[in-house]
Structure formats: structure tokens, C-alpha cells
N, C-alpha and C positions, 0 to 999 in steps of 0.2 A: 428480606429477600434471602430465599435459601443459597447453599455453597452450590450446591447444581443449577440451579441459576443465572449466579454469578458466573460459574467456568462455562455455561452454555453461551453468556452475553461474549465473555472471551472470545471463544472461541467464534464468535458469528461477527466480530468485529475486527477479527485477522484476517476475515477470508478472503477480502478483495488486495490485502498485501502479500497472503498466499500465494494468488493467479499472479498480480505483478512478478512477486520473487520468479517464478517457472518460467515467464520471461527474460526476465534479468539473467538468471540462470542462464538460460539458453544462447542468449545475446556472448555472454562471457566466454570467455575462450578456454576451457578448460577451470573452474572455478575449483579452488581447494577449500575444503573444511572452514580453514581459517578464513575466508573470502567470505563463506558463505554465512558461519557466527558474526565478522562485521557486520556485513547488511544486515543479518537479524536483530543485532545489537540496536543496531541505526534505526530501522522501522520500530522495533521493539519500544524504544525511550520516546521515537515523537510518536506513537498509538498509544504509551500510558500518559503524556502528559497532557493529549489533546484535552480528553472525556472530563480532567479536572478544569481544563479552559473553558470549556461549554459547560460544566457544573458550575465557574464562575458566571461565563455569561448568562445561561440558565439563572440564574438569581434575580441576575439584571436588568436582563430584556429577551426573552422567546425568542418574539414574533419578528426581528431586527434578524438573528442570525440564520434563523429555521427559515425564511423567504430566500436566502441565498445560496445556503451551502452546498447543492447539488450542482449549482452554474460554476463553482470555485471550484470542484472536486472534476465536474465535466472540462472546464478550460486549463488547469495545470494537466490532467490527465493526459487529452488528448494532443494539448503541444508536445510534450514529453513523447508520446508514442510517435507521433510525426516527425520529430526528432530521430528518434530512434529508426524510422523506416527510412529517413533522408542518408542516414550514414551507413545502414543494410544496402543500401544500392550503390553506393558509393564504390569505387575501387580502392582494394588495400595500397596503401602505399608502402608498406612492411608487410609483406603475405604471415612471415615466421613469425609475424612479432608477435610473443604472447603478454602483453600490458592492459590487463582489464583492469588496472585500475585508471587507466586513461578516459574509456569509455563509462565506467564505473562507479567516479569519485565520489567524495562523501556528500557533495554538494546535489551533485542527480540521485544518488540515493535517499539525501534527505526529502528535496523535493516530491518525489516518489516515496514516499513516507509518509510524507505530510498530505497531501492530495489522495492518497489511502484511506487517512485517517479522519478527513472531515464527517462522516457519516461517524466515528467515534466520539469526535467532539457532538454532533447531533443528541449522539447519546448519552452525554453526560449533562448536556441542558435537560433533556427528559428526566436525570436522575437527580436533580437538582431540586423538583418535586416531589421526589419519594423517601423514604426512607430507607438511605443507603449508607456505606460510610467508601464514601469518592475514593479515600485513599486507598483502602483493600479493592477496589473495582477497578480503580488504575492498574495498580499491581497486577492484578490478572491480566489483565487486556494485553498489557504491555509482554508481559513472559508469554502466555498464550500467541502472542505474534512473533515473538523471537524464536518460539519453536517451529510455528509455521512457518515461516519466513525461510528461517536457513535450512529445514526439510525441501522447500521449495526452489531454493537455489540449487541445491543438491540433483532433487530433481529437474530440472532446467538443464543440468547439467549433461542428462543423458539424454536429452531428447535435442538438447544441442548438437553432439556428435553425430545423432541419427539424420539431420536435415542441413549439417552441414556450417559453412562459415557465415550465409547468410543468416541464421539464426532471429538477427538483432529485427528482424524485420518479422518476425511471429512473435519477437516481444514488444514492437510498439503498436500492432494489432491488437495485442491483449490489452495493452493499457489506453489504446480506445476503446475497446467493447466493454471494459468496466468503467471507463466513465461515461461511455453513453447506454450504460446498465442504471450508473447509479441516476442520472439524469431523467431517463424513462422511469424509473420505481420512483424518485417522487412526484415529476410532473402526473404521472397516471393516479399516485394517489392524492395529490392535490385534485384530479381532477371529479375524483370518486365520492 
């Protein structure tokens, strides 16, 4: 497989924790640099390490993980966004308070990482058949989502201030329309 290839898989395999991040982003209350390389970090490590779990399962058994991981990627996703719009409606109980890491912590982020990345691990059972070397493929995926990721929070950032405190509630929108994105792309193409 060529290096353009490779950084194209990357980059095609950030891009559903890209839209997340613009959420997150937005949801945040003013997000800094430093906020925004954590969540990159954080998506970043579990998007390089899925692709090598599904290059393991991939060895293993296909047709065992490939029949579910769009229902796993749709039901983390969409609780999380449901989540997230339950506490957009919600009345601030500290209006001033600015503590997104409250809303924010490592544990929702990874969640939201992981629920990202299931279409990553998809595609390291796919790569598990070719010849690739999983560990350079990782490596991409993973940095290719750290940079989109905290690009994305960043931007979340401005589009937060433009729609205001509710925010958190056009980022758990988003994190249902990508998983019931990812959901519809495979049942449709199971259906094809």
C-alpha cells in the first residue's frame, strides 16, 4: 500500500471524531489549546489502537465483529448525544462556572473515542487481509485524529460562542447524526 494511501485511510478514519470534536468543541465553554490537544490525545490513542484490535480480531473471525459494529458505534454514539442534549436543556446551576472538564472528562471523551473508532477497528480486520504493516497504519490513524480532533475542538470553539451556552445540545445532535450516519452506510450496504 502506498504512503498516500495510507495518510488518505487516516485521514478518512478521523473524520467521524473530527464532527464529534466540533461538538465537543461547541458543548465546552470556552475550550483552550491545552483542552483541545487532550481530547486530541485521547481520541488520537484509542483511533490508533482500535485498527490493531480488529487487525487482531480480523485474523480471528470477520464475520463475528463485521455483523455488529455499526449497532455498537450507533448505541454508544447516540446515548452519548442524548446525554449531551439532556444536560443542554438542563438549567445551569453555576451560570459563571467555566469547568468543562466536569462536562468533559476523560471517561466521556474516551467513550466518544471509542464509539468513533469502531469503523477504525472495522478497518483493521479488513487490513488484516492485506498486506500492510498494522503498526505504521496505526500510527497514522492515530496522529491523523489528534490533529483533527483538537483542529476540531478549536473550531467548536467558535461556533460555540456564536450560538451561545446552549451549545452542548448541537453537540449531541451531531453525535447522533453520525451514528445513525454510520448505522445507515452499513445497513444500506449490507443491503446492496
Amino acid at each position: 500500500m502506498s504512503p498516500v494511501s495510507i495518510l488518505l485511510i487516516g485521514f478518512a478514519m478521523s473524520t467521524d471524531a473530527f464532527a464529534a470534536a466540533i461538538g465537543k468543541g461547541a458543548a465546552m465553554r470556552k475550550p483552550r489549546f491545552s483542552d483541545a490537544l487532550r481530547a486530541g490525545l485521547i481520541f488520537g490513542v484509542i483511533e490508533g489502537i482500535t485498527p490493531v484490535i480488529g487487525w487482531l480480531l480480523g485474523r480471528a473471525a470477520l464475520e463475528y465483529v463485521e455483523a455488529f459494529d455499526h449497532w455498537i458505534a450507533f448505541g454508544l454514539l447516540g446515548a452519548l448525544g442524548v446525554h449531551m442534549i439532556i444536560n443542554g436543556l438542563r438549567p445551569d446551576e453555576g451560570a459563571e462556572e467555566d469547568d468543562t472538564s466536569r462536562h468533559h472528562g476523560f471517561w466521556r471523551l474516551a467513550m466518544t473515542g471509542f464509539a468513533t473508532s469502531i469503523d477504525a477497528m472495522a478497518v483493521g480486520i479488513g487490513l488484516a487481509f492485506l498486506d500492510v504493516h498494522i503498526g505504521v497504519m496505526a500510527l497514522v490513524i492515530g496522529l491523523c485524529t489528534l490533529t483533527m480532533v483538537t483542529c476540531g475542538i478549536m473550531l467548536g470553539r467558535v461556533l460555540g460562542g456564536m450560538v451561545g451556552k446552549r451549545a452542548e445540545i448541537i453537540g449531541g445532535v451531531i453525535l447522533i447524526i453520525i451514528g445513525s450516519t454510520i448505522l445507515y452506510e452499513h445497513l444500506s450496504g449490507a443491503v446492496a
